[in-house]
C-alpha positions as YAML, in Angstrom:
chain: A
units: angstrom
residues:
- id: 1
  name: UNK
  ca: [48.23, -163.42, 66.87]
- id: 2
  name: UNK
  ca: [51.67, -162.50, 68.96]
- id: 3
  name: UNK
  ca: [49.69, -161.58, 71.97]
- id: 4
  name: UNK
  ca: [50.34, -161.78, 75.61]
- id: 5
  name: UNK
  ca: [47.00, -162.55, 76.99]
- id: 6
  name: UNK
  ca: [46.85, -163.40, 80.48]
- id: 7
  name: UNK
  ca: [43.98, -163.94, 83.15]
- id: 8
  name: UNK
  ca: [45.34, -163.30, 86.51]
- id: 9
  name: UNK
  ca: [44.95, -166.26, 89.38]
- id: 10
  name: UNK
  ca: [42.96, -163.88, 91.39]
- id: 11
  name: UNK
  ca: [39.89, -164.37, 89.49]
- id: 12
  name: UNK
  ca: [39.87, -167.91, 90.57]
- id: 13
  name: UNK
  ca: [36.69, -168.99, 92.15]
- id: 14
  name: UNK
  ca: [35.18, -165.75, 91.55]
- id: 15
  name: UNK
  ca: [31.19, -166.09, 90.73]
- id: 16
  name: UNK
  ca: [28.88, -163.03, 89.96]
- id: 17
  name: UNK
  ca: [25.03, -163.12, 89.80]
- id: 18
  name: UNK
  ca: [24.11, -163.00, 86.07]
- id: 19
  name: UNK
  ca: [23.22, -165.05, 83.24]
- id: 20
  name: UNK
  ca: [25.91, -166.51, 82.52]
- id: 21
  name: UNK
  ca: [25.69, -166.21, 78.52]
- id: 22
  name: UNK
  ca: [25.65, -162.33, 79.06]
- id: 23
  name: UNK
  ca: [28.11, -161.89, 81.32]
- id: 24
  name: UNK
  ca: [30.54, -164.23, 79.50]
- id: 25
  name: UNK
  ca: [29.55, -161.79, 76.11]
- id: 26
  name: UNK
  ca: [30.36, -158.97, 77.87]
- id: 27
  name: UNK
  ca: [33.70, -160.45, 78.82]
- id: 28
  name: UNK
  ca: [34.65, -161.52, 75.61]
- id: 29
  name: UNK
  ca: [33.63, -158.66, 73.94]
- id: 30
  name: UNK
  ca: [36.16, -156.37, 76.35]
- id: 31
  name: UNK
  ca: [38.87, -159.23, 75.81]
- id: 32
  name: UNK
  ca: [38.46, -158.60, 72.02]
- id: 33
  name: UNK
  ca: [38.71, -154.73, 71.84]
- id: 34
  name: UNK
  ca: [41.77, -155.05, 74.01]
- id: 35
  name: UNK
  ca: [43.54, -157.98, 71.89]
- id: 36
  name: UNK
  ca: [42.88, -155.73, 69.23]
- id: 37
  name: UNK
  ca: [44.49, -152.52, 70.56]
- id: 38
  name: UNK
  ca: [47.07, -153.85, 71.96]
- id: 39
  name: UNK
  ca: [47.86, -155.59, 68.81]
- id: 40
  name: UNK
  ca: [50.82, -157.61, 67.53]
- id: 41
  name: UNK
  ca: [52.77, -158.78, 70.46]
- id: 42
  name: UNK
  ca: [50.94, -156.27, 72.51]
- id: 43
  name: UNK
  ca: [49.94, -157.83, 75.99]
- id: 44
  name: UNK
  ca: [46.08, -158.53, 77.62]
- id: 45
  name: UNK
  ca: [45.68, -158.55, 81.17]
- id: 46
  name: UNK
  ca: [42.51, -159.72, 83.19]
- id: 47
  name: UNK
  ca: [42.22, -159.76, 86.82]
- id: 48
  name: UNK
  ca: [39.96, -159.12, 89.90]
- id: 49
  name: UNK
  ca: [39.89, -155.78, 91.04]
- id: 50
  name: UNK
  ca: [39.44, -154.38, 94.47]
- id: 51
  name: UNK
  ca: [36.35, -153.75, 95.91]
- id: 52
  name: UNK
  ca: [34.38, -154.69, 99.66]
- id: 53
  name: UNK
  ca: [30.97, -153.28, 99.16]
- id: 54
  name: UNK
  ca: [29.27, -157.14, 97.56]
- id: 55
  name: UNK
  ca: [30.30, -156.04, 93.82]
- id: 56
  name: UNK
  ca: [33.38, -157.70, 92.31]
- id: 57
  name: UNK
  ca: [35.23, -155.66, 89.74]
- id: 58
  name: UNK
  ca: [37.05, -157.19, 86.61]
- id: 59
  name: UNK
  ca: [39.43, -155.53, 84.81]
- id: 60
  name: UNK
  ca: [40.36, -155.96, 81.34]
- id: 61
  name: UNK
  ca: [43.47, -153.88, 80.37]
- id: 62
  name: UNK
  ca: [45.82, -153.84, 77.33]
- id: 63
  name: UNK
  ca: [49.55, -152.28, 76.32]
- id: 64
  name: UNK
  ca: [47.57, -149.96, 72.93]
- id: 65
  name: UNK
  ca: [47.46, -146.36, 72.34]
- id: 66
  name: UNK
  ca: [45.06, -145.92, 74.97]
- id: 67
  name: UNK
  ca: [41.49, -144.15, 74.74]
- id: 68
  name: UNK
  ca: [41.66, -140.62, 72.76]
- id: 69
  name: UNK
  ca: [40.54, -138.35, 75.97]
- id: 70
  name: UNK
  ca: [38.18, -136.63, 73.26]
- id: 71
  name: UNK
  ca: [36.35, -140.08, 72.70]
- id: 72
  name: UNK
  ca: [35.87, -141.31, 76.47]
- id: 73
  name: UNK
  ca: [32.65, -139.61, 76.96]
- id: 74
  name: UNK
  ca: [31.01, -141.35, 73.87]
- id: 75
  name: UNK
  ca: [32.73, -144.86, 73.98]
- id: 76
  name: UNK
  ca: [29.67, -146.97, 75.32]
- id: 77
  name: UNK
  ca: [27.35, -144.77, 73.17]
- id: 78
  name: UNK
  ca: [25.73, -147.06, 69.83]
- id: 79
  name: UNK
  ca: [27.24, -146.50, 66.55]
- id: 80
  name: UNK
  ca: [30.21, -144.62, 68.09]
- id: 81
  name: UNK
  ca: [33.58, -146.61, 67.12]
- id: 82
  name: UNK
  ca: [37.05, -145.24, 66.35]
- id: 83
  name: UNK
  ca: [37.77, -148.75, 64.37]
- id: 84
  name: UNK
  ca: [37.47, -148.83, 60.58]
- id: 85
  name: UNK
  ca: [34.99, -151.33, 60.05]
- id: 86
  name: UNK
  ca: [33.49, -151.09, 63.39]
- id: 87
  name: UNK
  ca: [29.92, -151.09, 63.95]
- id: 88
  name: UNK
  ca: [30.11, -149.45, 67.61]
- id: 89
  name: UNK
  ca: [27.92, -152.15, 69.26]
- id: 90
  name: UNK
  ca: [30.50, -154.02, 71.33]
- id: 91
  name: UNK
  ca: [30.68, -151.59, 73.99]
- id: 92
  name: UNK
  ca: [27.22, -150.48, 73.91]
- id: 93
  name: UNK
  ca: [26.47, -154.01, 74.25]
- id: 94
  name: UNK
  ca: [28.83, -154.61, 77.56]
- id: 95
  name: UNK
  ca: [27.30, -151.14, 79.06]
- id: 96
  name: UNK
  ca: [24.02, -152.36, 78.66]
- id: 97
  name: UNK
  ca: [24.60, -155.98, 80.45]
- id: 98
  name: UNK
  ca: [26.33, -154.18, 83.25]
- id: 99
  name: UNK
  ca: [23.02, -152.24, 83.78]
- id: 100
  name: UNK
  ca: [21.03, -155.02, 83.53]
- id: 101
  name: UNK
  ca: [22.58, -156.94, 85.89]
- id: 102
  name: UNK
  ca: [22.79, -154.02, 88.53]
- id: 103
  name: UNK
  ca: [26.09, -153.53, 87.77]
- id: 104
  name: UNK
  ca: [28.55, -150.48, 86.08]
- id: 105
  name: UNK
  ca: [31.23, -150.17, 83.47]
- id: 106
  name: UNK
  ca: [33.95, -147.85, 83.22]
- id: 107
  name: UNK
  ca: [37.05, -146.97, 81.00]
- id: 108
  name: UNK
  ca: [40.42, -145.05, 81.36]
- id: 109
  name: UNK
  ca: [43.60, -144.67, 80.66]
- id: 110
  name: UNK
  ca: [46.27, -147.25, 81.91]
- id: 111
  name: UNK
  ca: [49.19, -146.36, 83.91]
- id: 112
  name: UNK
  ca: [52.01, -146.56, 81.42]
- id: 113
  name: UNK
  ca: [50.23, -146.46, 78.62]
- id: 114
  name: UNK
  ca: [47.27, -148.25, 77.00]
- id: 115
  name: UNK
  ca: [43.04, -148.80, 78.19]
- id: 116
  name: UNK
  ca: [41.40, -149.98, 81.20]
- id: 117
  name: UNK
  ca: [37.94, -150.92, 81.43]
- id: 118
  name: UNK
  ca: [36.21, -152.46, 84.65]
- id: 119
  name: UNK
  ca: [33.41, -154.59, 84.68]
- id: 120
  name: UNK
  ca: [31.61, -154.32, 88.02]
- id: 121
  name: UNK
  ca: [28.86, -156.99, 89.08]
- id: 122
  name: UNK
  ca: [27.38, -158.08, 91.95]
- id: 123
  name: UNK
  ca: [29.15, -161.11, 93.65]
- id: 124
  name: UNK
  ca: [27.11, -164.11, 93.98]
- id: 125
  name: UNK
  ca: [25.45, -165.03, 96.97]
- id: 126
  name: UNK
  ca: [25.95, -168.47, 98.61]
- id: 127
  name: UNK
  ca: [22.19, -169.32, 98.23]
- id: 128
  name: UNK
  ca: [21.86, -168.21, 94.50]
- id: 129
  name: UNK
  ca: [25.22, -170.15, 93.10]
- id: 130
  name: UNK
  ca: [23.19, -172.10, 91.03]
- id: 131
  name: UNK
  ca: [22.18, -168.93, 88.94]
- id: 132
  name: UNK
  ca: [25.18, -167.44, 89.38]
- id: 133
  name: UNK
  ca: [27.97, -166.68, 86.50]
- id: 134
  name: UNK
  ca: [31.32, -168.50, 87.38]
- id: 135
  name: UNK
  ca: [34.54, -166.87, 85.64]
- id: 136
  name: UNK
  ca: [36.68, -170.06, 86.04]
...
């Protein structure tokens, strides 16, 4: 679709504690609001953000118009989209894995134009890889 999608190296390795499934949904459905934003030969990036307190932080950011500052508040509410044709789950959906894995969501405005949203989860610990969501 004439995007620039890319998934930084930095994320390599990376492993939260999750379901996997759920975590991977809440991923995707991020990467698909952005790709859809940012739009034809827009550009996608996703990458590790920082953090030092056990949670790891993934951003998902995009090149679009950006998040109306009136419609910030509301964006992980149910039913609320700005998308004709929307059904206002997606991000409901993502805000509510977050929680349930003990972890946040947040959204903004990009530097330069266009949304951010990070994903923050806790990191995996070394004796609970095996339930643990990998991201590569």
């Amino acid at each position: 679709s004439g995007i620039d999608f890319q998934v930084d190296e930095s994320l390599n390795g990376v492993s939260v504690q999750g379901d996997a499934g759920r975590v991977e949904r809440a991923l995707l459905n991020l990467s698909f609001n952005a790709i859809e934003a940012a739009g034809q030969g827009g550009r996608v990036w996703v990458r590790r953000g920082d953090r030092e307190d056990g949670l790891i932080a993934i951003l998902v950011e995009d090149n679009g118009p950006g998040i109306a500052p009136a419609a910030l508040h509301k964006i992980f509410n149910p039913f609320f989209t700005t998308k004709d044709g929307g059904t206002g789950l997606g991000l409901a959906i993502v805000h509510s894995i977050a929680e349930s894995h003990g972890g946040f969501v947040r959204a903004g405005s990009r530097p330069g134009g266009g949304a951010s949203f990070v994903l923050t989860l806790p990191a995996a610990q070394m004796q609970t890889m095996r339930s643990s969501a990998s991201l590569r």
